[in-house]
ZABA-505340 format. One record per residue (C-alpha): residue in three letters; z, x, y. Coordinates in nm, 4 decimals. Each point is the difference from the previous one (the first is absolute). Example, Ala and Ser with C-alpha at 12.3 -4.5 7.8 and 13.67 -1.06 7.14 Angstrom:
<sites>
@res: ala; z: 0.7800; x: 1.2300; y: -0.4500
@res: ser; z: -0.0660; x: 0.1370; y: 0.3440
</sites>
This chain:
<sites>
@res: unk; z: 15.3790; x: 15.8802; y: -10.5598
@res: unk; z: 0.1900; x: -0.3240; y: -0.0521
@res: unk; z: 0.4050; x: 0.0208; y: 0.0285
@res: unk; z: 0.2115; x: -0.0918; y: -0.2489
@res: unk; z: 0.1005; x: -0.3373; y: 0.1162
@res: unk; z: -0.4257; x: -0.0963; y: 0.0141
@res: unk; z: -0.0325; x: 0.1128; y: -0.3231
@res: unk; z: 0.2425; x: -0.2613; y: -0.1160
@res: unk; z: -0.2361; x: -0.2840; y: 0.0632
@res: unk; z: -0.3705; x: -0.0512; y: -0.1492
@res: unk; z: -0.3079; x: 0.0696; y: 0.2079
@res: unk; z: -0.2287; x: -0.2625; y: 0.1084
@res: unk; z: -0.3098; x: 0.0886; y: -0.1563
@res: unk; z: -0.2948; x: -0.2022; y: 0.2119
@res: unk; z: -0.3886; x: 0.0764; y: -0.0997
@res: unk; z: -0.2145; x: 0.1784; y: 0.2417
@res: unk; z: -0.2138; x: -0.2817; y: 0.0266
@res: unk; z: 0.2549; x: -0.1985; y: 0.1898
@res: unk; z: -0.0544; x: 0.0158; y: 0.3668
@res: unk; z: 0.3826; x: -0.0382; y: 0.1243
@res: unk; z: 0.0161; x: -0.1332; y: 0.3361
@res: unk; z: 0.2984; x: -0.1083; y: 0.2467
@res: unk; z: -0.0957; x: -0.3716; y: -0.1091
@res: unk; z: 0.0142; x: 0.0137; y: -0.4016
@res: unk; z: 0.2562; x: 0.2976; y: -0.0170
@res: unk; z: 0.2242; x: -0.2520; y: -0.1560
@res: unk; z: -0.1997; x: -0.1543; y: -0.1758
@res: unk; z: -0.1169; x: 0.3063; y: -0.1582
@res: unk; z: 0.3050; x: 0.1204; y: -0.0956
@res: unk; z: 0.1362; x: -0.2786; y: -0.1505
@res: unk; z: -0.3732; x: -0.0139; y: -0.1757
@res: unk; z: 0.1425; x: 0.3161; y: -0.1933
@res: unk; z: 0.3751; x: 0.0311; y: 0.0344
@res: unk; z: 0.0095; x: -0.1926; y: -0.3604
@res: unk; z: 0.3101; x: -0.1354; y: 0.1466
@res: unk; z: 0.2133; x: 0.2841; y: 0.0966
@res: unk; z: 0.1698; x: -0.0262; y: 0.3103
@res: unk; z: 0.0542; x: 0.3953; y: 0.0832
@res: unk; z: -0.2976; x: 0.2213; y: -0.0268
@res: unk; z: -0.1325; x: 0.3343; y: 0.1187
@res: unk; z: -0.3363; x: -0.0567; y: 0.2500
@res: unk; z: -0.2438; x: 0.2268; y: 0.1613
@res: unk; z: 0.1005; x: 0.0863; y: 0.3543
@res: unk; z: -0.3264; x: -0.2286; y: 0.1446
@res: unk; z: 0.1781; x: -0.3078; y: -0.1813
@res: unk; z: 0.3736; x: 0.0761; y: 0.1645
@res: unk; z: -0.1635; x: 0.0574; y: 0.3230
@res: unk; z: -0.1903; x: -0.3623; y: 0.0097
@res: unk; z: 0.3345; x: -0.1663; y: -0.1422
@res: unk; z: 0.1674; x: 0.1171; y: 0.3096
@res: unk; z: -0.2756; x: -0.0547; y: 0.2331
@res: unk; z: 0.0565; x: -0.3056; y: -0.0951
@res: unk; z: 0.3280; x: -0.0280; y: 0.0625
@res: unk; z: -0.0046; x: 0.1503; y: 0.3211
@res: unk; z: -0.3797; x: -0.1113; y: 0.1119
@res: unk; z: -0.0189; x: -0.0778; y: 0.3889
@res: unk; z: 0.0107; x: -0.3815; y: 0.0467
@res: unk; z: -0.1820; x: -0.1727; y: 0.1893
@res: unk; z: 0.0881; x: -0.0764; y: 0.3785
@res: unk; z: -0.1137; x: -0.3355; y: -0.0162
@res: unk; z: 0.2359; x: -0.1648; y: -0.2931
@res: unk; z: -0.0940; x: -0.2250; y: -0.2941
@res: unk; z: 0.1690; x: -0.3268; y: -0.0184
@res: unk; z: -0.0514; x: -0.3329; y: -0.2095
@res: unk; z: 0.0528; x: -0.3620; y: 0.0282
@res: unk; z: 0.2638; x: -0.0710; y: -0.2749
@res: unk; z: 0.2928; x: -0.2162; y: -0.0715
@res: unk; z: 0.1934; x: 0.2672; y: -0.1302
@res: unk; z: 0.2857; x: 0.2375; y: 0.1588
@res: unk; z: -0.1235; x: 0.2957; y: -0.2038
@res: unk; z: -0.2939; x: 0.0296; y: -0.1938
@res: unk; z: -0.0576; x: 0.3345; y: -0.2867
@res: unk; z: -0.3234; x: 0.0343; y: -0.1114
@res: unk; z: -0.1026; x: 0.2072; y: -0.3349
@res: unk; z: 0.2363; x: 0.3440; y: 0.1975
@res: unk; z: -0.0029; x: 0.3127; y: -0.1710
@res: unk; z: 0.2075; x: 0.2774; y: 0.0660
@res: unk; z: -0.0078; x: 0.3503; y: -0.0947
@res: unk; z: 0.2719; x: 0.2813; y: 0.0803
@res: unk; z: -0.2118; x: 0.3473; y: -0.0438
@res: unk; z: 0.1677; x: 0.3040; y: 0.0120
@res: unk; z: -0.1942; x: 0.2920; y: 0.0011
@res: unk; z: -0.2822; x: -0.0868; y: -0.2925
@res: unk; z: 0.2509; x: -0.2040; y: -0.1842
@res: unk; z: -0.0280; x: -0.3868; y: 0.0624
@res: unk; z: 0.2753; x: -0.2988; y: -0.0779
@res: unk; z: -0.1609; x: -0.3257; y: 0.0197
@res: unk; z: 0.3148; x: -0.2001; y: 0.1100
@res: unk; z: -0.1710; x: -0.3699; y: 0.0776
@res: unk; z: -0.2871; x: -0.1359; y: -0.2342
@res: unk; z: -0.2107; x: -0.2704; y: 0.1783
@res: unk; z: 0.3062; x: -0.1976; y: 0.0647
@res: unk; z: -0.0824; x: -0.3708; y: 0.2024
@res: unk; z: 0.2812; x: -0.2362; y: 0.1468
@res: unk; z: 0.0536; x: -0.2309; y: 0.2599
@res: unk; z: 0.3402; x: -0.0494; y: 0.2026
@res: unk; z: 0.0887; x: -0.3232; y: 0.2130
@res: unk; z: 0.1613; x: -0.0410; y: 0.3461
@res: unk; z: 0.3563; x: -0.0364; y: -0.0916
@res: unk; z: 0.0253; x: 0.0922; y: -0.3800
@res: unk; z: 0.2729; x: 0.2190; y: -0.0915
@res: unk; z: -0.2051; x: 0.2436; y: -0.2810
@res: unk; z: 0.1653; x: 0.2429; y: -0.2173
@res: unk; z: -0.2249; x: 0.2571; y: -0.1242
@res: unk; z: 0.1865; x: 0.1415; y: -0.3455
@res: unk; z: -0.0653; x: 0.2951; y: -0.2240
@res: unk; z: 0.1604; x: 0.3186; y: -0.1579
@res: unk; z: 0.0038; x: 0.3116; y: 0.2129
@res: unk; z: -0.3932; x: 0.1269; y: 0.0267
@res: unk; z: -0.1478; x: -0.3660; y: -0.0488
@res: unk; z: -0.1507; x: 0.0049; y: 0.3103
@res: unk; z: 0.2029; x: -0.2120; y: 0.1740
@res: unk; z: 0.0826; x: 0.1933; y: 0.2946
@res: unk; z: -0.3715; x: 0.1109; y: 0.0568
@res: unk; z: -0.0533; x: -0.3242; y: 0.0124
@res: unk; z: 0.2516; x: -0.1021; y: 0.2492
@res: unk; z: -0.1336; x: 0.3134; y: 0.2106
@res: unk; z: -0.3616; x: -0.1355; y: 0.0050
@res: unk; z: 0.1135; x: -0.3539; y: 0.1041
@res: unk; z: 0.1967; x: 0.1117; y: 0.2927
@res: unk; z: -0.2471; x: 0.2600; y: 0.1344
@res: unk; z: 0.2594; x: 0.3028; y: -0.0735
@res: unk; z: -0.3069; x: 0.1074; y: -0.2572
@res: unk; z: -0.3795; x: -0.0422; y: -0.0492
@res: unk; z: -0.1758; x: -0.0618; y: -0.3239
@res: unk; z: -0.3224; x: 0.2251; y: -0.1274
@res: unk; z: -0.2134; x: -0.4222; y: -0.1055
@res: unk; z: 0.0968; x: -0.3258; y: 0.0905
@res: unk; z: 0.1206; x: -0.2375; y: 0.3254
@res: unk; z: 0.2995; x: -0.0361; y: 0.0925
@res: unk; z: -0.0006; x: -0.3236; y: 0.2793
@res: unk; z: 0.3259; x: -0.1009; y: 0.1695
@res: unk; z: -0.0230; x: -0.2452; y: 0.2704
@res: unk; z: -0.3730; x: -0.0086; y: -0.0282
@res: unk; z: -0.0392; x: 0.3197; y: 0.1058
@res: unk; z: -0.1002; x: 0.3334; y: -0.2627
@res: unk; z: 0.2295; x: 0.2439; y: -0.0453
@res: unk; z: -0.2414; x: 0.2549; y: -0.0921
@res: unk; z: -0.2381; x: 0.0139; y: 0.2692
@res: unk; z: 0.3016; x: 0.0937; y: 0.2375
@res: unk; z: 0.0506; x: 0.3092; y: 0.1512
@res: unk; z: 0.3462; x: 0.1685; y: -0.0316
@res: unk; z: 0.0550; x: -0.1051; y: 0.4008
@res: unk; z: -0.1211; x: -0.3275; y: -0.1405
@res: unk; z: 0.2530; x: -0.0019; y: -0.2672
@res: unk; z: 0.2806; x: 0.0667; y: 0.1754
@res: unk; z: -0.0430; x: -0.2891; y: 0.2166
@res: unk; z: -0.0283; x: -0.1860; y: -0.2863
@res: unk; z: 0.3543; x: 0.0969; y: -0.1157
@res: unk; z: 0.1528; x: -0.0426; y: 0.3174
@res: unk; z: -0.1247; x: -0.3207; y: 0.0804
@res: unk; z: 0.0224; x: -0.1866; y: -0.3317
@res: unk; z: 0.2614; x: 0.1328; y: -0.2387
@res: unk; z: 0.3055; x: 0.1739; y: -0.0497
@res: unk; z: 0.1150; x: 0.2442; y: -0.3471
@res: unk; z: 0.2944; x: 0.0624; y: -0.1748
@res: unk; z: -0.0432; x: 0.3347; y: -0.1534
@res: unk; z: 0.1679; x: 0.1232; y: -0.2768
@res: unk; z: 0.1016; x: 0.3453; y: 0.1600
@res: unk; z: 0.1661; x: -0.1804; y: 0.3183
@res: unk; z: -0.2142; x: 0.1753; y: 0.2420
@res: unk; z: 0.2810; x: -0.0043; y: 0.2555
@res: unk; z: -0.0054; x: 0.2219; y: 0.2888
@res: unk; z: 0.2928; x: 0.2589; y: 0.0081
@res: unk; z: 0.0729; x: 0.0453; y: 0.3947
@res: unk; z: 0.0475; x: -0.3996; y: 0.0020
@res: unk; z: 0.2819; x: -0.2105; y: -0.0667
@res: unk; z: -0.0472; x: -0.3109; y: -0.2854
@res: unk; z: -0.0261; x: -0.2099; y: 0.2578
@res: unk; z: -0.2703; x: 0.2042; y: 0.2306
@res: unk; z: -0.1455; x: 0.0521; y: -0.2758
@res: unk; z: -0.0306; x: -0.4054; y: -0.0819
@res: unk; z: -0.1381; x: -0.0143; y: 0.3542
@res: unk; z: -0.2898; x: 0.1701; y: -0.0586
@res: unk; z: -0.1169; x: -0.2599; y: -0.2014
@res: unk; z: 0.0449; x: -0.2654; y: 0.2377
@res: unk; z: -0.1601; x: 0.2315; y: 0.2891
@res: unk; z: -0.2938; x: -0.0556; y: -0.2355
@res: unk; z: -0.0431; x: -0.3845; y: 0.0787
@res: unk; z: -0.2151; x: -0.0807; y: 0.2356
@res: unk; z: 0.1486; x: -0.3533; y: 0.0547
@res: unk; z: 0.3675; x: 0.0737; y: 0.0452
@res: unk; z: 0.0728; x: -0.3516; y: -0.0433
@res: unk; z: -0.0894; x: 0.0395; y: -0.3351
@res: unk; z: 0.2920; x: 0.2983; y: -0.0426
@res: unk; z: 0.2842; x: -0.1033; y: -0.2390
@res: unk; z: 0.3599; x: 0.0410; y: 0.1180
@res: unk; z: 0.0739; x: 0.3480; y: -0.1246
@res: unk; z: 0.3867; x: -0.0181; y: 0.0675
@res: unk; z: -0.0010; x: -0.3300; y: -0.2693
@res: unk; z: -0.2273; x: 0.2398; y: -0.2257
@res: unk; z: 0.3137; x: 0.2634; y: 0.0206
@res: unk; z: 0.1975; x: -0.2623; y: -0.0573
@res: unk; z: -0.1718; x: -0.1533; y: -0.3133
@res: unk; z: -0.0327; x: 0.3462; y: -0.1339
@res: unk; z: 0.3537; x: 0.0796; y: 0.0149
@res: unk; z: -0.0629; x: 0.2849; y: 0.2563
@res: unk; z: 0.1410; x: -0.0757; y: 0.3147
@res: unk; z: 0.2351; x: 0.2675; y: -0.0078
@res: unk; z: -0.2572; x: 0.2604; y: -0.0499
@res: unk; z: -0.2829; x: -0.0871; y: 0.2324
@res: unk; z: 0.0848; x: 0.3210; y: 0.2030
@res: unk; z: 0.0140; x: 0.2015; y: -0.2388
@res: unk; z: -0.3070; x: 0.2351; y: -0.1268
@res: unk; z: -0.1736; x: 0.0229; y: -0.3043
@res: unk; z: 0.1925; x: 0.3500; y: -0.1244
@res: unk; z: 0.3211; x: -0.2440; y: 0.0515
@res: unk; z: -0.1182; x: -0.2574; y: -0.2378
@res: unk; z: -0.0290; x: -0.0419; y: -0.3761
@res: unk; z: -0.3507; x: -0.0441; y: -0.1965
@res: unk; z: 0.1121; x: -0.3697; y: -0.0303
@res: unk; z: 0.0017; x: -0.0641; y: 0.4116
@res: unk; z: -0.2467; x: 0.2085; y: 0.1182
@res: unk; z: -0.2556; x: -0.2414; y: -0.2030
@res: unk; z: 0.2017; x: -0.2713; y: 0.1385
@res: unk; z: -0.1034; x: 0.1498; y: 0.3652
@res: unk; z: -0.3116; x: 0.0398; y: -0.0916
@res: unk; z: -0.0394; x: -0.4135; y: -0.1055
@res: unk; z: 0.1538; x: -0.0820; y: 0.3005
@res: unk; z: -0.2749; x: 0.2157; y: 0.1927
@res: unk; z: -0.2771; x: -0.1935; y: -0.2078
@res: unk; z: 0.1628; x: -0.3698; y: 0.0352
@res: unk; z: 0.0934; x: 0.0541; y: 0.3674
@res: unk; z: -0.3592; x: 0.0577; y: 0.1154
@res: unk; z: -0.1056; x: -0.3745; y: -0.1957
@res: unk; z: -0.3523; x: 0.1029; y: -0.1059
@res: unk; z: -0.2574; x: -0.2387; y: -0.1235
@res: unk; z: 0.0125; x: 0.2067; y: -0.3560
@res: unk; z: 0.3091; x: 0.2119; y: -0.1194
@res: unk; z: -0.1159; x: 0.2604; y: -0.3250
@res: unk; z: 0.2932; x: 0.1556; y: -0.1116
@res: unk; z: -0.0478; x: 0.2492; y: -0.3058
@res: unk; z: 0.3258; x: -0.0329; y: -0.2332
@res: unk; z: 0.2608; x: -0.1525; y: 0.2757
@res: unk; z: 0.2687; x: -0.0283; y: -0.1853
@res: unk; z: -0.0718; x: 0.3430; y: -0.1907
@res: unk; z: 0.3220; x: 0.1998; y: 0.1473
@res: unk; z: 0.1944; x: -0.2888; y: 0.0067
@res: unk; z: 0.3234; x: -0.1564; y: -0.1848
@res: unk; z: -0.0119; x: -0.3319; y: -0.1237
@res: unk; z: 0.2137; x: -0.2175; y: 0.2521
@res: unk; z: -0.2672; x: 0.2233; y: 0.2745
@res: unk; z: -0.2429; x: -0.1290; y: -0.2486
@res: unk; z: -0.0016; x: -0.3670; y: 0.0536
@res: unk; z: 0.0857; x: 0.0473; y: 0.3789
@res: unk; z: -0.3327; x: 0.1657; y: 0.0665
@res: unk; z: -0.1475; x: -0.2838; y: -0.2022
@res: unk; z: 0.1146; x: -0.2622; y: 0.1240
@res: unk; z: -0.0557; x: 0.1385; y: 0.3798
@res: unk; z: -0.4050; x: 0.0376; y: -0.1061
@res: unk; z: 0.0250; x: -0.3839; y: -0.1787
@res: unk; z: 0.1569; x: -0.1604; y: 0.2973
@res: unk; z: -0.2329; x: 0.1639; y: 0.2194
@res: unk; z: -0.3049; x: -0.0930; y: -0.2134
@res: unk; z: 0.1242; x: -0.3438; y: 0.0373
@res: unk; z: 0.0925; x: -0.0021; y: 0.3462
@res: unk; z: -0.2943; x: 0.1954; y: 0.2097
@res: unk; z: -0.2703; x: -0.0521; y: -0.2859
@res: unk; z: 0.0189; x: 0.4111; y: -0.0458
@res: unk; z: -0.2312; x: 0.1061; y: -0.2580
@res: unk; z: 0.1996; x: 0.2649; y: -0.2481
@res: unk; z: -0.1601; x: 0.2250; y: -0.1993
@res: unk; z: 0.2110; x: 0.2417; y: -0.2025
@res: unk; z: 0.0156; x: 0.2107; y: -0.3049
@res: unk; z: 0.2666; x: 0.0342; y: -0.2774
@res: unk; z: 0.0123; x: 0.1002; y: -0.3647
@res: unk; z: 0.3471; x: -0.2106; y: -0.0011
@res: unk; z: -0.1130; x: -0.3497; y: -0.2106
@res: unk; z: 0.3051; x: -0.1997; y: 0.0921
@res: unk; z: -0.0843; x: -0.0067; y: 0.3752
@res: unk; z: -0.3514; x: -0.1850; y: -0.1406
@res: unk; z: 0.1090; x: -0.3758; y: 0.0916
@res: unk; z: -0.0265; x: 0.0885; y: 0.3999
@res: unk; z: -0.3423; x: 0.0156; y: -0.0282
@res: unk; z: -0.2761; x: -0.2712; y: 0.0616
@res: unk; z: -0.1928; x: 0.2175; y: -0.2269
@res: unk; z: 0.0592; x: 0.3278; y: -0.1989
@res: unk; z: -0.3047; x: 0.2269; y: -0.0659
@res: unk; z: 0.0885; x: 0.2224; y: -0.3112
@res: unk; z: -0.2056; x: 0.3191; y: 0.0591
@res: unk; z: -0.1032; x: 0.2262; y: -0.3047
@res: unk; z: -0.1759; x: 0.3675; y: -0.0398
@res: unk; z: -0.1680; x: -0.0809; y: 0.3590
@res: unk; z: -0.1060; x: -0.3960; y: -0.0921
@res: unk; z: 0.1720; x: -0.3143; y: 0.0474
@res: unk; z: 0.0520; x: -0.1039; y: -0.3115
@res: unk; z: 0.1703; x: -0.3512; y: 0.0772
@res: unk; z: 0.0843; x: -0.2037; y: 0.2534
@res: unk; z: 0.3283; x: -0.2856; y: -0.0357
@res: unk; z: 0.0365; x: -0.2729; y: 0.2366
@res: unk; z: 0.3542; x: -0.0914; y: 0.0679
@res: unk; z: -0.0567; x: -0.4146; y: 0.0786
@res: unk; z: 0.3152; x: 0.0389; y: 0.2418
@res: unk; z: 0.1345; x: 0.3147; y: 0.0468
@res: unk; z: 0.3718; x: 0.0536; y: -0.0072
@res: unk; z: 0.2196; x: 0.0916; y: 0.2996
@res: unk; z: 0.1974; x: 0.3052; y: -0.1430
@res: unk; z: 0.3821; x: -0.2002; y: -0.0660
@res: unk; z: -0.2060; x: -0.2041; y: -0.2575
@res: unk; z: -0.0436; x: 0.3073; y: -0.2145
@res: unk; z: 0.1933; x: 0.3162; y: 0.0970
@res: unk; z: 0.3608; x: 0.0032; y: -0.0376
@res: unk; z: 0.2572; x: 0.2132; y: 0.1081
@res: unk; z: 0.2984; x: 0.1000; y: -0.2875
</sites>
């Protein structure tokens, strides 16, 4: 018996004759999905989707000779709950350079943030390659992963992530405990400083408004000065004068250490930071604008 919120979608209706394996489960259900995105499946089809999505990886990891920071090749993702499936990314194919700034844009449940998720490791796709640095994503285990992460990039999350029993500016210093190559660590008192929060760095998250706490949590991400920053709507929680400080922080960086940014917004005026903007669309990429010189933010974001 199929709850009520199943029996809102259709049911994928696949002949007997099709032998559905952990291989061409996709490609079987798109084969008869007749484009809908949400459907009701049989329980063998929700188990292989997330087999797939939580398969054991080889120990012995993939990797590729390529030019190319990140590489996305024809990923699919699927969220299943229960016997109800949302196919969230559609064959979707890009390529990213070493120090491009790249917005990824689109409404709220465009796929954007999947996205972001399965080119920073925080997520795994059910098809596809995901490369970064040469080496595959998806045929690393979740040890594998996390190493990943801590070596090579930092996130800004929407939801701060900030831990209570620290101060703003312990809490900043766990991102620069991250770096390997202290050297490499950014000045975090200047990153108070630039963030107009020197007079709260001892204070803890309960203590601060919405607006600082994702201030703290930048400064945690900038001070460790990854290779790759994704940040998944930065400026989200922010006002505008907080706005173009954040922006102009990631720009100058960008310039600076060669950082690669990757970030996601639904906001179009923040589009001219961007080396290039991929507009994401019902799970697809639908275009992709190249910004000849992209604009530090005083060109195009004013304060009243």
């Amino acid at each position: 018996m199929k709850n009520e919120k199943e029996l809102n979608f259709p049911e994928l209706k696949i002949p007997k004759k099709e032998k559905i394996t952990s291989e061409n489960v996709c490609e079987i259900i798109n084969k008869y999905a007749n484009g809908q995105k949400q459907l009701i499946v049989n329980k063998k089809i929700a188990k292989l989707l997330n087999k797939l999505a939580k398969r054991k990886h080889s120990k012995k990891n993939k990797v590729q000779n390529s030019n190319h920071l990140v590489e996305v090749k024809n990923v699919t993702k699927y969220y299943v709950n229960g016997e109800v499936i949302n196919k969230v990314l559609d064959d979707v194919s890009l390529t990213i350079e070493k120090g491009e700034i790249i917005l990824i844009f689109g409404t709220s449940g465009s796929g954007k943030s999947t996205l972001l998720n399965l080119i920073s490791g925080l997520d795994r796709p059910n098809k596809g390659e995901i490369y970064v640095n040469n080496e595959s994503l998806v045929n690393l285990d979740d040890r594998g992963l996390t190493k990943f992460r801590r070596n090579n990039v930092s996130f800004i999350f929407q939801s701060y992530n900030l831990l209570t029993n620290l101060s703003a500016y312990d809490n900043a210093l766990t991102g620069a405990y991250l770096q390997k190559d202290k050297q490499k660590v950014l000045n975090i008192d200047e990153l108070f400083k630039t963030f107009e929060l020197s007079n709260e760095k001892n204070k803890y998250p309960s203590q601060l408004s919405g607006g600082q706490q994702q201030r703290v949590s930048i400064i945690r991400a900038l001070a460790k000065n990854s290779e790759i920053i994704f940040a998944d709507e930065p400026t989200g929680a922010l006002d505008h004068a907080t706005t173009k400080i954040v922006l102009k922080t990631l720009f100058e960086l960008n310039k600076k250490e060669k950082t690669t940014i990757i970030f996601v917004s639904h906001d179009p005026q923040i589009t001219p930071i961007a080396d290039r903007v991929f507009y994401v669309k019902n799970g697809k990429i639908e275009k992709i604008v190249v910004n000849e010189e992209k604009k530090h933010p005083d060109e195009f974001l004013k304060i009243d």
